[in-house]
N, C-alpha and C positions, 0 to 999 in steps of 0.2 A: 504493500500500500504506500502510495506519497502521501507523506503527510502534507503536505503544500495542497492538496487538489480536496475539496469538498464531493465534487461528485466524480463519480467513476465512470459514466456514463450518460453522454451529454445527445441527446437527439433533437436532431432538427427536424422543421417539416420541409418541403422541397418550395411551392413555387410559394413566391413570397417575398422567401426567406433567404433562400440558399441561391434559388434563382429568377430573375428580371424578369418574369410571365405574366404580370399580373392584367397589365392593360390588352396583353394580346388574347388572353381568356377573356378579359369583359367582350372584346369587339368579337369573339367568336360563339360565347353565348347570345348576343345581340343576334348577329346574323345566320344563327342557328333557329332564335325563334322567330326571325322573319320571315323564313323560308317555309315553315312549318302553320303560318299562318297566325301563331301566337303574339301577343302585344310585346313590343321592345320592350324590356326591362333596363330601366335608367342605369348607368355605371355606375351607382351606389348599392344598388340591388344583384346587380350581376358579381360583382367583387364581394357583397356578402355572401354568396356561397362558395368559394374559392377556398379547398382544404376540405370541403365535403363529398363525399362519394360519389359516382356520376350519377344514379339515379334521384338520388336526394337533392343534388344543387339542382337538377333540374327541375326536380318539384316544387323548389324554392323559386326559381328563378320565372315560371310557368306557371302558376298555381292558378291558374282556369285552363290549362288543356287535358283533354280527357287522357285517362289514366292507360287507356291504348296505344296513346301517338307517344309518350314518354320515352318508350327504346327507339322510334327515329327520329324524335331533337337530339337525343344522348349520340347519335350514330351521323348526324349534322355537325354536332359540334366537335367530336372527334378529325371528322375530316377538314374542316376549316385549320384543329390546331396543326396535326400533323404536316397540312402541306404549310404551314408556317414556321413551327417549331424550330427551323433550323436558324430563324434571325434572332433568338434568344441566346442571351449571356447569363454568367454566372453574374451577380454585385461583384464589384471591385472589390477586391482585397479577402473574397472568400475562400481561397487558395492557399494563402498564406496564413489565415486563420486557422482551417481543418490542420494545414501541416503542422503548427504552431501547438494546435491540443495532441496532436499524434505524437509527436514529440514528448510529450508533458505525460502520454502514457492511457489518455482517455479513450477509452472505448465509444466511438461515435456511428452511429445509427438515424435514420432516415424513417419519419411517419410519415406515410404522404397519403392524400385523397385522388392520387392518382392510379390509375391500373397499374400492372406488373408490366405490359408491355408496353407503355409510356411509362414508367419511370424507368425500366431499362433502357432506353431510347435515349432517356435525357442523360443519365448516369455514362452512356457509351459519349453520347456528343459533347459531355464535358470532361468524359476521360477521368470519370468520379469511381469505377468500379474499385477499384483495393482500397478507396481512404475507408469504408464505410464497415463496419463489421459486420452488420445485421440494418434489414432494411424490411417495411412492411405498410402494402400498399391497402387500399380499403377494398379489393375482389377477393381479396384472399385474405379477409380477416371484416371484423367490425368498424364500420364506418365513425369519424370523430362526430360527437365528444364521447361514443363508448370506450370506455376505458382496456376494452382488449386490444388493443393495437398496440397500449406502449406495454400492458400485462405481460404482451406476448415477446416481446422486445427483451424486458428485462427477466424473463424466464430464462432467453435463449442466452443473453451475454451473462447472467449469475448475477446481476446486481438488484441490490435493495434499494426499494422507492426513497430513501430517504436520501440515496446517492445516487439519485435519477434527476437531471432537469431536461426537463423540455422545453424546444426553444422554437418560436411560431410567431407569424406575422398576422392570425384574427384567433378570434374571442374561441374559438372552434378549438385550438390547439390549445388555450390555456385553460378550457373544462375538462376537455380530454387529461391534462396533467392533474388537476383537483379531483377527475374520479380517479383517477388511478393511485393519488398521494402520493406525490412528488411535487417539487419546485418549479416554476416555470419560470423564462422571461421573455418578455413578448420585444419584436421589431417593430416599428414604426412606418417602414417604410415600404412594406407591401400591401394587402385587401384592406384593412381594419382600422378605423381612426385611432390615432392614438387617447381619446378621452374612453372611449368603449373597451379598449386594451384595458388598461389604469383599473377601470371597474372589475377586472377580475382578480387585481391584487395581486400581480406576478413581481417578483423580486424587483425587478426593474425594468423600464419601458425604454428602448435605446434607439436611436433615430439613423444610423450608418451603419455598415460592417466593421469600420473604424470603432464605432464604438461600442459593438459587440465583441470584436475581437480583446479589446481591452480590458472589459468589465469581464469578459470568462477568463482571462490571464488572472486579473487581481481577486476573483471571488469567484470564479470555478474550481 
């Protein structure tokens, strides 16, 4: 064990957070339910479900179209991102952050509300596959804020909640850490206002990777 390190096991959520998707998922939920004939959901609505499983952000995101057409806006908005996905970056300075906790001995892991073959996707085109030890997407487990996604997380790598933070850009990732009892701290700078963050009482609300990377060095 380091004594210097509070938690052993530090998991991020992906878009957000880790990576610059956020506007490009609004404009693809947008013109996912264009197409399907449902009413545009304003960019405050489409980025509230961002970090939820695709059936769900979609029911959020649609919530008057019938409960049939749901797997083809989910199967719209798929292919809007994919033929985009490649003009997505990592944040600046998240590179040097992950190698910086690998370094330091942390086991770091990935919750995402993404499928398994979009996060593999993103993981290959950021050249993310060895930083991450364990990674678990919402098809293959319970969609956020149920608390089996990070349960299942820290089953797999052996660590206690009490040495778990979870780290997320909406209010989604920071229930998800409060069912499961662990510590959160929320980013600023992807889906989720930062006053709506603040309300869920995560250790601390940070506005950059700069200054994420900083406050996990001095109190991770």
């Amino acid at each position: 064990m380091n004594d210097r390190r509070r938690f052993d096991l530090i998991v991020f959520d992906w878009d957000g957070t880790l990576f610059d998707s956020t506007a490009l998922i609004v404009q693809c939920i947008q013109a996912a339910c264009r197409e399907v004939g449902a009413p545009e959901p304003s960019a405050e609505r489409a980025a509230y479900v961002i970090g939820l499983g695709l059936h769900d952000a979609m029911r959020h995101a649609a919530p008057g179209l019938a409960p049939e057409r749901y797997p083809e806006l989910g199967r719209r908005y798929r292919q809007h991102y994919f033929a985009r996905q490649h003009e997505l970056l990592l944040f600046d300075g998240t590179l040097e952050m992950l190698a910086a906790l690998k370094l330091r001995q942390h086991f770091l892991a990935v919750a995402t509300g993404k499928s398994r073959v979009g996060l593999d996707e993103a993981l290959r085109h950021a050249s993310l596959h060895e930083m991450f030890d364990a990674t678990r997407t919402a098809d293959e487990t319970a969609s956020k804020p149920d608390p089996r996604m990070l349960l299942e997380l820290m089953t797999e790598i052996g660590a206690d909640p009490a040495r778990t933070l979870m780290v997320g850009d909406t209010t989604h990732d920071l229930q998800l850490a409060a069912n499961a009892g662990t510590a959160s701290v929320a980013v600023a700078y992807g889906a989720h206002e930062p006053e709506g963050l603040a309300a869920q009482a995560p250790l601390a609300v940070l506005h950059s990777t700069r200054e994420l990377h900083r406050w996990l060095l001095e109190h991770g």
